[in-house]
Backbone as CSV, one residue per row, in Angstrom:
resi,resn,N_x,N_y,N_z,CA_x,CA_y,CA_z,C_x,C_y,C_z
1,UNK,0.858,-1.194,0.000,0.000,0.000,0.000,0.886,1.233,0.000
2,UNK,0.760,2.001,-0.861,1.570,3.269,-1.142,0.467,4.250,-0.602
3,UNK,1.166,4.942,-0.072,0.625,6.645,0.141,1.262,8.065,-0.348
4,UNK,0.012,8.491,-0.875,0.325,9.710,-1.625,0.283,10.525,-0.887
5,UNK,1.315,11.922,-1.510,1.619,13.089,-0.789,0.510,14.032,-1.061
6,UNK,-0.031,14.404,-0.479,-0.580,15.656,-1.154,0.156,16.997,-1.926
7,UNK,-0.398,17.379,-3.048,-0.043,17.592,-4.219,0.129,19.543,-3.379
8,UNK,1.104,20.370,-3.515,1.155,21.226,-3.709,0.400,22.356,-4.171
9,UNK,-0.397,23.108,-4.102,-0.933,24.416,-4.871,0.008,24.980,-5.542
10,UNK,-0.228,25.133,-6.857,0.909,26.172,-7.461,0.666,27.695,-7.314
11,UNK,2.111,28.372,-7.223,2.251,29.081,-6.768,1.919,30.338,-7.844
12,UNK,0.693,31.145,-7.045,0.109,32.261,-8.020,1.808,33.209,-9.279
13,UNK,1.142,33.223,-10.324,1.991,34.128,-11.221,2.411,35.096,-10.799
14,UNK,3.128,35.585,-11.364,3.424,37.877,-10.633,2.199,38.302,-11.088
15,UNK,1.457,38.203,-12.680,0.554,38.975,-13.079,-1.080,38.836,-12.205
16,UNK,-0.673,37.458,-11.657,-2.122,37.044,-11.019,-1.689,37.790,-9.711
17,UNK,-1.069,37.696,-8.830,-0.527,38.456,-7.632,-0.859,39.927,-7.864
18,UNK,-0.528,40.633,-9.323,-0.588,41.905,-9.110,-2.220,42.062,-9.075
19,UNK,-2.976,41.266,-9.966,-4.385,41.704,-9.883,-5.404,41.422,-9.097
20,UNK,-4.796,40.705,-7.721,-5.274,40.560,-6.676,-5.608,41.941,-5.752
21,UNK,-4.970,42.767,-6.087,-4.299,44.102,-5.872,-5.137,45.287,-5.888
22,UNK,-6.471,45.745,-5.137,-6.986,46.383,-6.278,-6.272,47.869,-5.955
23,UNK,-5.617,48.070,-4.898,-5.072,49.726,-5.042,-4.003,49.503,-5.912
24,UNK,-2.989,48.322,-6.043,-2.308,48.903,-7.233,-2.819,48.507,-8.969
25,UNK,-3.803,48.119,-9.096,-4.379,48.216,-10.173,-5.224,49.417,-10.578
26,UNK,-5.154,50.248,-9.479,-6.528,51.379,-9.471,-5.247,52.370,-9.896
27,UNK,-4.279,52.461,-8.759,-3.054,53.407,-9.484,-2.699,52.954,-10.499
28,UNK,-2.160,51.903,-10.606,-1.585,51.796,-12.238,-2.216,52.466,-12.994
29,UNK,-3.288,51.763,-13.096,-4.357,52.271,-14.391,-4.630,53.974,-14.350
30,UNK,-4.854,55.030,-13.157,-4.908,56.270,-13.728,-3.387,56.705,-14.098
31,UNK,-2.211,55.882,-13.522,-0.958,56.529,-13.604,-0.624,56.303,-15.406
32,UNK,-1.261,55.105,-15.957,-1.497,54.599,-17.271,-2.136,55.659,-18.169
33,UNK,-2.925,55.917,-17.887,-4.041,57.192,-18.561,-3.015,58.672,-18.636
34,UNK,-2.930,58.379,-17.149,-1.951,59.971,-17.349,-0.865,59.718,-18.125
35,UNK,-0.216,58.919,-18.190,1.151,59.453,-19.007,0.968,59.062,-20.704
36,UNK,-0.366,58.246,-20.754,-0.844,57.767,-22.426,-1.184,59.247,-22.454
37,UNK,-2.269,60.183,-21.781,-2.644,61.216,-22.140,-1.367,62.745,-22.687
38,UNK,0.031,61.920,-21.804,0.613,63.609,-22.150,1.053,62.486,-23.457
39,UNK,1.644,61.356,-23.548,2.506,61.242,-24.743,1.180,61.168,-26.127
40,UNK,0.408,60.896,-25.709,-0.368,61.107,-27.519,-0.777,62.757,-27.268
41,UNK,-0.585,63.345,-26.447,-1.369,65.258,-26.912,0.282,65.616,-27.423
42,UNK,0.991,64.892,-27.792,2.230,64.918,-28.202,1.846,65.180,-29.556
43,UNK,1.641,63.651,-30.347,0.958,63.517,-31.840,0.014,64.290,-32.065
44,UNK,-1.455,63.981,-31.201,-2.838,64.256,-31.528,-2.880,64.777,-30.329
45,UNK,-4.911,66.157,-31.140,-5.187,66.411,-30.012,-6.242,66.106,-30.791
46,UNK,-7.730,66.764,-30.241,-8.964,66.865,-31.226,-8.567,67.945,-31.260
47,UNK,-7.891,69.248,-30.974,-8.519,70.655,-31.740,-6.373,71.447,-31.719
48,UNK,-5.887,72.130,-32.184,-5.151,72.519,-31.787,-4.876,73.119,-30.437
49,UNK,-4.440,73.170,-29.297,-4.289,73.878,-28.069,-4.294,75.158,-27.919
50,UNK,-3.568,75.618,-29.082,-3.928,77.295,-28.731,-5.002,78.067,-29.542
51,UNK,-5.285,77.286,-30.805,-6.444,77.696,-31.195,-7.846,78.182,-30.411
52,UNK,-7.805,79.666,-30.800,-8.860,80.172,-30.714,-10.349,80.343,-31.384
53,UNK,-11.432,80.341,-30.936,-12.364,80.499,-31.427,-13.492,81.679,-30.477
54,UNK,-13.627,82.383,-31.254,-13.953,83.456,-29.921,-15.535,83.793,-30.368
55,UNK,-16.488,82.840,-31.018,-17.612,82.897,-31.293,-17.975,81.451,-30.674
56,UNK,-17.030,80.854,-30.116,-17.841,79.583,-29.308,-16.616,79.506,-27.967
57,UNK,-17.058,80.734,-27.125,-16.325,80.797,-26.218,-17.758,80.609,-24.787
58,UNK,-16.675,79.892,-23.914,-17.944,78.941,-22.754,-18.615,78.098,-23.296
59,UNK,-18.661,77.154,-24.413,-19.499,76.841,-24.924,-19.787,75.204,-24.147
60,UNK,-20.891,74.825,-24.281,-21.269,73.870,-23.264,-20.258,72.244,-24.640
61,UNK,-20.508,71.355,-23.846,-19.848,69.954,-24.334,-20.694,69.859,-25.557
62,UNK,-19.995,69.227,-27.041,-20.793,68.606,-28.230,-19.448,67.504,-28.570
63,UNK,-19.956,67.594,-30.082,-19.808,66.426,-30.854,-17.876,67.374,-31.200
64,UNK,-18.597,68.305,-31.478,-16.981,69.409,-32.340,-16.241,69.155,-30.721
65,UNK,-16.800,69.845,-29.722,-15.965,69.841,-28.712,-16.488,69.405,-27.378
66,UNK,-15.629,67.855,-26.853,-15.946,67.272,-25.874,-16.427,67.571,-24.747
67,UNK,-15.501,68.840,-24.019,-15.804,69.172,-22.843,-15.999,70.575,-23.259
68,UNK,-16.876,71.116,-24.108,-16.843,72.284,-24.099,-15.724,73.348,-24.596
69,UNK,-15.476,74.724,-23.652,-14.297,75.648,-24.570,-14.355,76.329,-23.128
70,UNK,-12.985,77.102,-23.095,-13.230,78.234,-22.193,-13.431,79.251,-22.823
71,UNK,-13.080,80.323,-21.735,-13.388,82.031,-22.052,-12.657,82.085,-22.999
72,UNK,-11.668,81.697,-23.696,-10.822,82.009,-24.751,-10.981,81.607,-25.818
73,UNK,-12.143,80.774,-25.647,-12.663,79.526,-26.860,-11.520,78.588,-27.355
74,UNK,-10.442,78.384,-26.300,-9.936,77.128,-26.566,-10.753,75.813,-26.051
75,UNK,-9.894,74.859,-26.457,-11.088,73.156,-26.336,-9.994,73.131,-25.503
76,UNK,-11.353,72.868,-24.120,-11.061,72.365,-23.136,-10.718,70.985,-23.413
77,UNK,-10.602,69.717,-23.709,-10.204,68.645,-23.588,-8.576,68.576,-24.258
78,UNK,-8.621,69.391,-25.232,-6.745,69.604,-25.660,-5.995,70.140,-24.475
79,UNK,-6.732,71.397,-24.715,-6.068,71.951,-23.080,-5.525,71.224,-21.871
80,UNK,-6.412,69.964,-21.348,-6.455,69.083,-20.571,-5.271,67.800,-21.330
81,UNK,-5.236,67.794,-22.142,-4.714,66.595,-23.019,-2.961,67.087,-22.454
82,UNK,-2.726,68.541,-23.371,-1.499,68.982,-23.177,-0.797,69.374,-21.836
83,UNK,-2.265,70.146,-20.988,-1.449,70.328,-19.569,-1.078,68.868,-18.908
84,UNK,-1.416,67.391,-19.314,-0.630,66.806,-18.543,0.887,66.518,-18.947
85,UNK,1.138,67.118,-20.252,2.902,66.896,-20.430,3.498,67.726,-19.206
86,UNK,2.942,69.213,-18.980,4.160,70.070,-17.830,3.793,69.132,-16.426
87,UNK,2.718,68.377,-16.469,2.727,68.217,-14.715,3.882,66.501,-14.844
88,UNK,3.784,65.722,-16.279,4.571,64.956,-16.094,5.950,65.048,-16.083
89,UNK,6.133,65.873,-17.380,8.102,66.782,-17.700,8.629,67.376,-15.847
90,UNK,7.562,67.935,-15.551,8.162,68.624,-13.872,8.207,67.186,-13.150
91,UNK,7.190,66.343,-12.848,7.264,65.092,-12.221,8.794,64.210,-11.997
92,UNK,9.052,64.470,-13.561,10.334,63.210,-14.238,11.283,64.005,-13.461
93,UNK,11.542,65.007,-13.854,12.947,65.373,-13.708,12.793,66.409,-12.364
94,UNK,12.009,66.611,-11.698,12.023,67.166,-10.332,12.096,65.777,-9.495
95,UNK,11.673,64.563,-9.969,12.232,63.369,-8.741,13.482,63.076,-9.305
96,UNK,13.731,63.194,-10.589,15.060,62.929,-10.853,15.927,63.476,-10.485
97,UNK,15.622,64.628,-10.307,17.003,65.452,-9.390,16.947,65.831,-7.692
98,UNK,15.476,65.361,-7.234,15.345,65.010,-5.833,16.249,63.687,-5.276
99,UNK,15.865,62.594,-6.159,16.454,60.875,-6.038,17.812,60.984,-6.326
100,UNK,17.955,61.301,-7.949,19.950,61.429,-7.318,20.810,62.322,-6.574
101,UNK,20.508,63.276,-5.938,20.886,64.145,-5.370,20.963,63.513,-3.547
102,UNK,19.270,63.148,-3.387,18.781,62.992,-2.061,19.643,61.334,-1.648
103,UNK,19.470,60.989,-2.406,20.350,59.222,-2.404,22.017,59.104,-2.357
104,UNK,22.321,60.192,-3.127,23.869,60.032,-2.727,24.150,60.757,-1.423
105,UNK,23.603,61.866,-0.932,23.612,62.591,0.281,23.251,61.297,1.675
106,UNK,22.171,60.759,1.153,21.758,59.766,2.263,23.024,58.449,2.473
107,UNK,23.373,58.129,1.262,24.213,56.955,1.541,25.762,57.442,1.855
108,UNK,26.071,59.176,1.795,27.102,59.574,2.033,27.021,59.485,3.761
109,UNK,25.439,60.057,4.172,25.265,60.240,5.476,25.877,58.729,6.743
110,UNK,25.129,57.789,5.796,24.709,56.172,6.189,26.445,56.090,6.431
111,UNK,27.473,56.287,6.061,28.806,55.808,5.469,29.770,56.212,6.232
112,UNK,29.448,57.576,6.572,30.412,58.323,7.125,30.076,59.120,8.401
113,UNK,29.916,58.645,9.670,29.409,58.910,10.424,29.852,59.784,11.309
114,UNK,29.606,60.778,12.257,30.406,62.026,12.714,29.852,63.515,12.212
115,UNK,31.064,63.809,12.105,30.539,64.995,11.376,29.848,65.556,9.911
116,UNK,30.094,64.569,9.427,29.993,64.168,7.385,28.186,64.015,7.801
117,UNK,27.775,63.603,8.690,26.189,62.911,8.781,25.643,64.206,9.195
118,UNK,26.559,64.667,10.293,25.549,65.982,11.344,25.249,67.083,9.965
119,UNK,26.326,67.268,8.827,26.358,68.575,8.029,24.918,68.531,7.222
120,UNK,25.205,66.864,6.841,24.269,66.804,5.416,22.575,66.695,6.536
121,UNK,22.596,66.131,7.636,21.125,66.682,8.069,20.620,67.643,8.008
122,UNK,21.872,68.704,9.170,21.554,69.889,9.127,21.105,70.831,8.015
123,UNK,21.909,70.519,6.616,21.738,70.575,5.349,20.019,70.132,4.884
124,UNK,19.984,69.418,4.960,18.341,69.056,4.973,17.271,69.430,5.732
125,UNK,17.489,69.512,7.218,16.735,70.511,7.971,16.523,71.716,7.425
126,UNK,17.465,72.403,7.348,17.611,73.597,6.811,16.811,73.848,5.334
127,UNK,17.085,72.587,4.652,15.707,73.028,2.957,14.423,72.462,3.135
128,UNK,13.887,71.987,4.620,12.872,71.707,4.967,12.020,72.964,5.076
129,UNK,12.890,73.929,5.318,12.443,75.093,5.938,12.149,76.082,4.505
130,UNK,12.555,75.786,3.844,12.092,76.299,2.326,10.909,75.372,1.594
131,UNK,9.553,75.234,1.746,9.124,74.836,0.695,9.160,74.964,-0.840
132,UNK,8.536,74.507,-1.281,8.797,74.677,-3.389,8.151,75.780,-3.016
133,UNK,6.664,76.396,-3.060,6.748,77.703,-3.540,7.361,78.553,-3.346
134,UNK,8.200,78.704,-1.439,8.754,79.829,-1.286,10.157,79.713,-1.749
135,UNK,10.414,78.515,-2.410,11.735,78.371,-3.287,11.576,78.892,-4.614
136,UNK,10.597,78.777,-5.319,10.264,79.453,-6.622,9.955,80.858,-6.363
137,UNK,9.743,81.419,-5.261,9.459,83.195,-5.269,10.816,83.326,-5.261
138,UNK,11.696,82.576,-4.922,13.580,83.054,-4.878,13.976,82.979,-5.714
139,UNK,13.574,81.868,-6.515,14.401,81.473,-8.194,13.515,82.372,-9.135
140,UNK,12.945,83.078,-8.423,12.047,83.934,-9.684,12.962,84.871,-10.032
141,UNK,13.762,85.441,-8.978,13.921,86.520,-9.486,15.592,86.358,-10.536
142,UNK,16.071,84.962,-10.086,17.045,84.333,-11.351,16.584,83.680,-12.485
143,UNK,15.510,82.729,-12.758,15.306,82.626,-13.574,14.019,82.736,-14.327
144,UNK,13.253,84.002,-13.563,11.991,84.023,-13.821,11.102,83.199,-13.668
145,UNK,9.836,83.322,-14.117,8.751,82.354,-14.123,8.286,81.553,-15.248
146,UNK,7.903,80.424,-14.636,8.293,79.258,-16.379,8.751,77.995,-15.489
147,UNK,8.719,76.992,-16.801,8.676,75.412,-16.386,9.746,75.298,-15.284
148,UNK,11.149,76.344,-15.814,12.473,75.540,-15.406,12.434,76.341,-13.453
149,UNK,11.800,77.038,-13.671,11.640,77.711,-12.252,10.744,76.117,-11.098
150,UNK,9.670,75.491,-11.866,8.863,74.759,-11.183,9.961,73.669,-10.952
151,UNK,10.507,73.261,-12.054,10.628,71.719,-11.933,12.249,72.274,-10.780
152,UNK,13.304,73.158,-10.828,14.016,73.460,-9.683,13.664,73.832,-8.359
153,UNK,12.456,74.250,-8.110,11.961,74.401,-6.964,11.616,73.157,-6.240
154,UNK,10.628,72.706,-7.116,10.345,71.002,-6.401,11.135,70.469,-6.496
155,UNK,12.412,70.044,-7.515,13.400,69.343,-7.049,14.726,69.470,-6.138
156,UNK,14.228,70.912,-5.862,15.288,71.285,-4.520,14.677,70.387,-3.081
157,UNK,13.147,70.799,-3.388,11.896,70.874,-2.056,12.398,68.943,-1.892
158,UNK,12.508,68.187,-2.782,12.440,66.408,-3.132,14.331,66.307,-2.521
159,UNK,15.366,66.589,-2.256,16.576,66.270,-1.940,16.285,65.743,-1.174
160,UNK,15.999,66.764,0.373,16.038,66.290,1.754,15.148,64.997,1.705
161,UNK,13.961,64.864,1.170,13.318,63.493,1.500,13.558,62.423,1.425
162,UNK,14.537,62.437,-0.123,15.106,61.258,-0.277,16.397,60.660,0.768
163,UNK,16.813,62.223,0.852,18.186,61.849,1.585,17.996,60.943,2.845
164,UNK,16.812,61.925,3.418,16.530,61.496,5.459,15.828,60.006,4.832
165,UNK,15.052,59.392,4.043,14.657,57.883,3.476,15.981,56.841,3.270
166,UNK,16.732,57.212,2.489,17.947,56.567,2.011,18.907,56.602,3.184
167,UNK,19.017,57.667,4.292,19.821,57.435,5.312,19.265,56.363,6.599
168,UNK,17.883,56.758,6.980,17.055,55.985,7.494,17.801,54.233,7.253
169,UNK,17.363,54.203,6.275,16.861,52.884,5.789,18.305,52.103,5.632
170,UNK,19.203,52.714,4.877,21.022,52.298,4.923,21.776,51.494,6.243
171,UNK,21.025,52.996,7.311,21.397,52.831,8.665,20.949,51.159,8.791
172,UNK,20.057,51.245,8.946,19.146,49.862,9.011,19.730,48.445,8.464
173,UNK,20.287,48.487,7.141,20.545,47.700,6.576,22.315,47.545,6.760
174,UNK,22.774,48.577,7.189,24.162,48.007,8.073,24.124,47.299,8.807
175,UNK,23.064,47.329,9.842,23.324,46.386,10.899,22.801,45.040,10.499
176,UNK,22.758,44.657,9.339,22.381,43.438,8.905,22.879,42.300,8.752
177,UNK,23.130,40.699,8.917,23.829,39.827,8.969,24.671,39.878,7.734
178,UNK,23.858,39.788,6.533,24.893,39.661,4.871,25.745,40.886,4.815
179,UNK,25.557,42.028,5.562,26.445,43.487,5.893,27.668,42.497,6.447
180,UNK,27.143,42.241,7.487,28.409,42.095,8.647,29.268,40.985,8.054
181,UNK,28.664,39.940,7.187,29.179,38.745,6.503,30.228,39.478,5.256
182,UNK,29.458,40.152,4.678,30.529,41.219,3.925,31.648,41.315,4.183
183,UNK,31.399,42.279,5.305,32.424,42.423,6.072,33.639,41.688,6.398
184,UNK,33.128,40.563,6.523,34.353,39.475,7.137,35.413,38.797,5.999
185,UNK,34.656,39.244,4.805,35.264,38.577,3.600,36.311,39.584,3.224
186,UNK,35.912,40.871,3.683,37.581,41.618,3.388,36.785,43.226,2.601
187,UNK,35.778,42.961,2.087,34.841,43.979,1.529,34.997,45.285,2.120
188,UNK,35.070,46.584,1.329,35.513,47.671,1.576,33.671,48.300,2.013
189,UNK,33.954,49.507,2.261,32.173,50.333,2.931,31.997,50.697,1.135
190,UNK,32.842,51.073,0.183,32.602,51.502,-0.901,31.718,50.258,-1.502
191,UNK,32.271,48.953,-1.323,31.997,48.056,-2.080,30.723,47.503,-1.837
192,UNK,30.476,47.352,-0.376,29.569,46.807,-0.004,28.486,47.724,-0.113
193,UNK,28.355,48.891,0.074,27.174,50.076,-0.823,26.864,49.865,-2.024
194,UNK,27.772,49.384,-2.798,27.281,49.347,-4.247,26.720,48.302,-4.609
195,UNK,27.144,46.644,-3.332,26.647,45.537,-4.106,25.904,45.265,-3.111
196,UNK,25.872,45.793,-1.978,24.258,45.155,-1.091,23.243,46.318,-0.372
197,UNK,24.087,47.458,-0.246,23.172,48.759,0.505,21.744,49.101,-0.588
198,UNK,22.706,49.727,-1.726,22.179,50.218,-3.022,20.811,48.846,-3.234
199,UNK,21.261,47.730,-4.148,20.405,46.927,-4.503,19.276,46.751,-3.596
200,UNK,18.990,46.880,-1.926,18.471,46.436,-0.862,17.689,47.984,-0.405
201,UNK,18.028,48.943,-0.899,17.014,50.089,-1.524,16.222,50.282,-2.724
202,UNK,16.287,49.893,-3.062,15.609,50.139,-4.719,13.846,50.153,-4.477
203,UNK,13.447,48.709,-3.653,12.226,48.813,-3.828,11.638,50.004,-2.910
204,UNK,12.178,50.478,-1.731,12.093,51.814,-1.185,12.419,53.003,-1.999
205,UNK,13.158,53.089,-2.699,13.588,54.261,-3.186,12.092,54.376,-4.348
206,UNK,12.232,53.056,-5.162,10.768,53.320,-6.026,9.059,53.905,-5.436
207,UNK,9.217,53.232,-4.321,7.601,53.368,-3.622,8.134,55.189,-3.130
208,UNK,9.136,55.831,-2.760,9.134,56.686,-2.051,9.075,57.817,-3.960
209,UNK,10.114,57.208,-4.763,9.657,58.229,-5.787,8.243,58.202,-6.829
210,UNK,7.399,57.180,-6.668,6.023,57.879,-6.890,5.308,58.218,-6.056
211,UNK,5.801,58.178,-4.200,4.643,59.400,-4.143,5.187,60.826,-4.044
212,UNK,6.693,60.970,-4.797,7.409,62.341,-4.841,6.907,62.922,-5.894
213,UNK,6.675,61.987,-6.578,6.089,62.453,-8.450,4.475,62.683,-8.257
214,UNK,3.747,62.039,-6.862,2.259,62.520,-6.973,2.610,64.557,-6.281
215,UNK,3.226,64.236,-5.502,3.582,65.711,-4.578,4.030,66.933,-5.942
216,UNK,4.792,66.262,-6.335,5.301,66.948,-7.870,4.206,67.627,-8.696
217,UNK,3.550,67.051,-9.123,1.799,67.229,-9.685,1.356,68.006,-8.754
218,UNK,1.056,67.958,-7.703,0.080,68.759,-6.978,1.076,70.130,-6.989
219,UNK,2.223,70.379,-6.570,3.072,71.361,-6.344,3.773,72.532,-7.151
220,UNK,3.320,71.534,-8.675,3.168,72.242,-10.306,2.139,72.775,-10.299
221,UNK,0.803,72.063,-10.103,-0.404,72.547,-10.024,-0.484,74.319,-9.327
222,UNK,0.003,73.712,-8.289,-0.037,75.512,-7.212,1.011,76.204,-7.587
223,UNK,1.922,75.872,-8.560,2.707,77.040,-8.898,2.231,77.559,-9.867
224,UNK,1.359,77.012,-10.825,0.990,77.588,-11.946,-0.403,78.516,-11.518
225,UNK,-0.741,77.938,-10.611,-2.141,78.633,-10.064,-1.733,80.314,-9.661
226,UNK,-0.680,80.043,-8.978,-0.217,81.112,-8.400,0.894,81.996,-9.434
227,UNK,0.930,81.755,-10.530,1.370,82.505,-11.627,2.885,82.444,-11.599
228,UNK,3.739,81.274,-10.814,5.185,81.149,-10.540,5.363,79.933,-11.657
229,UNK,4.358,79.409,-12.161,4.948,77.883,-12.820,4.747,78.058,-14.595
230,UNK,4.168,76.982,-15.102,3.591,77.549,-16.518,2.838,78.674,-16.727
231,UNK,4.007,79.163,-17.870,3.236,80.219,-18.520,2.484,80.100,-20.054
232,UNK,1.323,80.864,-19.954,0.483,81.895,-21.263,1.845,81.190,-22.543
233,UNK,1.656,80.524,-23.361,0.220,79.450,-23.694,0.576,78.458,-23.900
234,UNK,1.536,78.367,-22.705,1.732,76.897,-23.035,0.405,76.279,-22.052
235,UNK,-0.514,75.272,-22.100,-1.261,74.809,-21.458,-0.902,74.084,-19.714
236,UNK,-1.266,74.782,-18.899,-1.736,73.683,-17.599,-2.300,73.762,-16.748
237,UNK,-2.749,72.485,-15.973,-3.679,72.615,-15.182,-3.929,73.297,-13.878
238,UNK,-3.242,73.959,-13.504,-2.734,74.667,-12.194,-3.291,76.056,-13.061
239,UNK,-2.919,76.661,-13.920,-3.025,77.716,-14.827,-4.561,78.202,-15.305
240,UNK,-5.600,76.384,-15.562,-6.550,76.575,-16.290,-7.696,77.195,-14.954
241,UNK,-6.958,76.303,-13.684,-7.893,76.601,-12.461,-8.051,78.146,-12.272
242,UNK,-6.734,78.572,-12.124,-6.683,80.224,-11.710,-7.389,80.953,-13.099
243,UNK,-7.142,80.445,-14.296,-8.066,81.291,-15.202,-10.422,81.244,-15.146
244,UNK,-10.070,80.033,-14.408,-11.223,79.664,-14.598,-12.065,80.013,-12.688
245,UNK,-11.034,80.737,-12.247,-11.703,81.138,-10.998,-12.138,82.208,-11.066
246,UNK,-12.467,83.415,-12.254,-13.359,84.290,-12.343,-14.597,84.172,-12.801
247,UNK,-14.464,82.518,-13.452,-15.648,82.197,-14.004,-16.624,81.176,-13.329
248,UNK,-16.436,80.987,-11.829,-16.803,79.654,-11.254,-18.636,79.512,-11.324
249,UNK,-18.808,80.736,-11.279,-20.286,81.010,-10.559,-20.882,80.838,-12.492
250,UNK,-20.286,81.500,-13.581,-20.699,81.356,-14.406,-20.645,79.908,-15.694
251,UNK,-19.528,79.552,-15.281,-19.340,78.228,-16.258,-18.348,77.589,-15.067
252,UNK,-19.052,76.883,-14.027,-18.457,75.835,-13.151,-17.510,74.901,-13.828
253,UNK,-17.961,74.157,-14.615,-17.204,73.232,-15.274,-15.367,73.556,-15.261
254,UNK,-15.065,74.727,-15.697,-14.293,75.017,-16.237,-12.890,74.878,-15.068
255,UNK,-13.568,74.753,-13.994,-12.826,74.732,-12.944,-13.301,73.071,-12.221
256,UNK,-14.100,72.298,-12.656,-13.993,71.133,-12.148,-13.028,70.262,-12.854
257,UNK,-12.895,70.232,-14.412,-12.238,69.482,-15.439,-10.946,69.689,-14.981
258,UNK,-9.953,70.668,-14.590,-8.806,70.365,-14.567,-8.820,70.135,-12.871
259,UNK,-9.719,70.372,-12.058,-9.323,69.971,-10.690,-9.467,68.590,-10.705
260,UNK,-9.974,67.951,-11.238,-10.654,66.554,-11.657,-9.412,65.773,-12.079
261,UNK,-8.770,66.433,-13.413,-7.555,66.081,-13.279,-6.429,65.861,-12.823
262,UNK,-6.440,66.547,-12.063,-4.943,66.617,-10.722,-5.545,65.807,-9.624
263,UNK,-6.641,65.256,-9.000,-7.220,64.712,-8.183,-7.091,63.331,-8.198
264,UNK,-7.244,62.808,-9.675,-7.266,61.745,-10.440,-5.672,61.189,-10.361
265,UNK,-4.691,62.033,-10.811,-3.101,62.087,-11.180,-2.728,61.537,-9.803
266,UNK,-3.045,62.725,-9.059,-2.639,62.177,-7.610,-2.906,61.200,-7.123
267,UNK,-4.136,60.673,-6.980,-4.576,59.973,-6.198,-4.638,58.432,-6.829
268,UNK,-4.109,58.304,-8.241,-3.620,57.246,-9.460,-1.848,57.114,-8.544
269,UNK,-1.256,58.128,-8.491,0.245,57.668,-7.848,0.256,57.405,-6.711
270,UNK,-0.652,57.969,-5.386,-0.282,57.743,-4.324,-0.937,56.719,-4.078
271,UNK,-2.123,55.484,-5.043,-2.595,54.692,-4.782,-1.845,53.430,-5.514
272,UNK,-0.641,53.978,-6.602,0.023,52.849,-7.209,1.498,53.138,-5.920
273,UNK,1.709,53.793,-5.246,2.993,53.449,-4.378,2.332,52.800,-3.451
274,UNK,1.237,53.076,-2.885,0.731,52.048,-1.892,0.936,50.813,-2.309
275,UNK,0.267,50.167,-3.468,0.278,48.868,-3.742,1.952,48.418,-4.229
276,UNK,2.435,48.975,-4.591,3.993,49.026,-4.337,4.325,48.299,-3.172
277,UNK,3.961,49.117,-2.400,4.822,48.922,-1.430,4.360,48.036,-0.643
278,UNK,3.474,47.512,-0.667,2.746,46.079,-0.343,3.456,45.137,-0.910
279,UNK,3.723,45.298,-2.404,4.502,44.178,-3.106,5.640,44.079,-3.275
280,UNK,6.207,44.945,-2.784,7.852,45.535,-3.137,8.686,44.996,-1.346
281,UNK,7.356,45.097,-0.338,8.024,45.568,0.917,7.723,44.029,1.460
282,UNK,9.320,43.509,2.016,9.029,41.800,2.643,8.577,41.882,3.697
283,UNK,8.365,42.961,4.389,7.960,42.837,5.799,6.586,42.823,5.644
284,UNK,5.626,43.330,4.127,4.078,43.346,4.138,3.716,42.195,2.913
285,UNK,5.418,41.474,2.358,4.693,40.134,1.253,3.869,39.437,1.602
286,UNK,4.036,39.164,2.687,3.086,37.945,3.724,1.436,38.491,3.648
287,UNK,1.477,39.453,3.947,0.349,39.969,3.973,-0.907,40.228,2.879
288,UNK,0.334,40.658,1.745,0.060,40.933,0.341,-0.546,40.018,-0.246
289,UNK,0.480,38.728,-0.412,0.100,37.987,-0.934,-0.441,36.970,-0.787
C-alpha cells in the first residue's frame, strides 16, 4: 500500500498576484491614462491647443468639442490633453534630481558617520524650511517664471526626503547579517554600498519616488495657479484653475475638469505606491500575498 503526498498548490503568477491588488491596479491604471494622455497630446489632439475660437467661447460639451471651450474659446479637452505633459516633464525630472541628489547625500550620510552625517542633516533641515513655492518666489527673481523655475523648486523641495529615506533605511541595513558577513570577507564600505546597501534600496527608493512624483503634480499645479509655474500658452492645469476662478459662478465646469484632473493624477500615484509597497516591501509580502 503506497501513500500519496498531497499535491502542492501552485504558486500564483506575478501577473495574477498583481491583480489581486486592487489599489495597485486602481493606481496603475490612472498613472497609465496619465502618461498615455501627455505622450499622444504629443501627436494628436482633437482641436489645436492654442487655437482660438472666440464665437464659441464657454461653450457647453458637443460632438466638435468634448468638454466644451473656455473664455478664450480654446477646447477644453486639448487643453487638458497637453497640460498633462508640464505636470509629467516637472514630475520626471524634479524626482530625478530630488532621487539622485537625495540618495547620494543619504548613503554619504549612512557611510560616514560624525561629522559628514551631522552637516548633510543639518543641510536638509535647513531646505525643509524652504518649501517649493517659497523656493520658486527666490528662483524667480534668477530665472523668472516658467517650467524651469517649477521643476528646480520642487526638485530642490524632493533632496532632503530622499536623503533622510535613504539614510534611514542604509542605517538599518548596516546592521544586517549579509552586511556584517561582507564584512568578514575583506569587503571595503565603498563596495559593499554598491553591491548590497544600493540593490536592498531600490524597492524603497521606487515606492518613495512615486509618491514624490504625486507631490510633484500637486506642487506644479499651485505654482501655476499662483502665476510662478507655466506660462500663457503653453497649457496647464494649475493655470486653467486660476483662469477659470473668475468664471466659477458662471461656467463651473471650467474649474472642475482640470481639478478633476490633478485629483485623479494624484490619487492614481499615491494609490500605485501604496500597492507598491505592499509588493515591493518583505515585511508586508506575507500579507500581500
Amino acid at each position: 500500500m503506497t501513500l500519496s503526498t498531497p499535491r502542492q498548490a501552485p504558486l500564483p503568477s506575478a501577473g495574477t498576484r498583481i491583480f489581486r491588488s486592487p489599489t495597485l491596479v486602481i493606481g496603475g491604471g490612472c498613472t497609465a491614462l496619465l502618461l498615455a494622455c501627455a505622450l499622444l497630446s504629443l501627436i494628436w489632439t482633437p482641436h489645436p491647443p492654442g487655437e482660438q475660437n472666440f464665437r464659441l467661447r464657454q461653450a457647453p460639451p458637443s460632438m466638435q468639442h468634448w468638454l466644451g471651450t473656455d473664455m478664450y474659446g480654446h477646447d477644453t479637452f486639448s487643453q487638458l490633453m497637453v497640460g498633462a505633459q508640464s505636470s509629467v516633464l516637472v514630475g520626471i525630472i524634479a524626482v530625478s534630481i530630488g532621487l539622485l541628489c537625495g540618495v547620494a547625500l543619504g548613503l554619504l550620510a549612512a557611510l560616514r558617520k560624525g561629522w559628514m552625517e551631522e552637516i548633510i542633516m543639518r543641510v536638509s533641515d535647513l531646505t525643509f524650511a524652504f518649501p517649493a513655492i517659497l523656493t520658486a518666489i527666490m528662483l524667480r527673481a534668477t530665472y523668472g517664471t516658467g517650467l524651469t523655475t517649477s521643476i528646480l523648486a520642487i526638485g530642490i523641495a524632493s533632496i532632503p526626503v530622499f536623503a533622510r529615506v535613504t539614510r534611514a533605511s542604509a542605517n538599518a541595513l548596516w546592521q544586517r547579517d549579509f552586511v556584517m558577513a561582507a564584512r568578514a570577507c575583506g569587503k571595503g564600505p565603498w563596495a559593499i554600498t554598491r553591491e548590497h546597501i544600493v540593490p536592498n534600496l531600490l524597492p524603497i527608493l521606487i515606492v518613495q519616488a512615486t509618491i514624490q512624483f504625486a507631490i510633484a503634480i500637486l506642487a506644479e499645479a499651485a505654482l501655476s495657479y499662483l502665476g510662478l509655474g507655466t506660462q500663457y500658452p503653453t497649457p496647464s492645469w494649475g493655470r486653467m484653475l486660476s483662469e477659470a476662478q473668475s468664471k466659477l459662478f458662471d461656467a463651473p465646469m471650467l474649474a472642475v475638469y482640470p481639478g478633476l484632473a490633478i485629483a485623479l493624477a494624484v490619487m492614481g500615484l499615491n494609490l500605485l505606491g501604496d500597492g507598491l509597497r505592499d509588493r515591493l516591501d518583505p515585511r508586508l509580502t506575507g500579507s500581500a500575498r
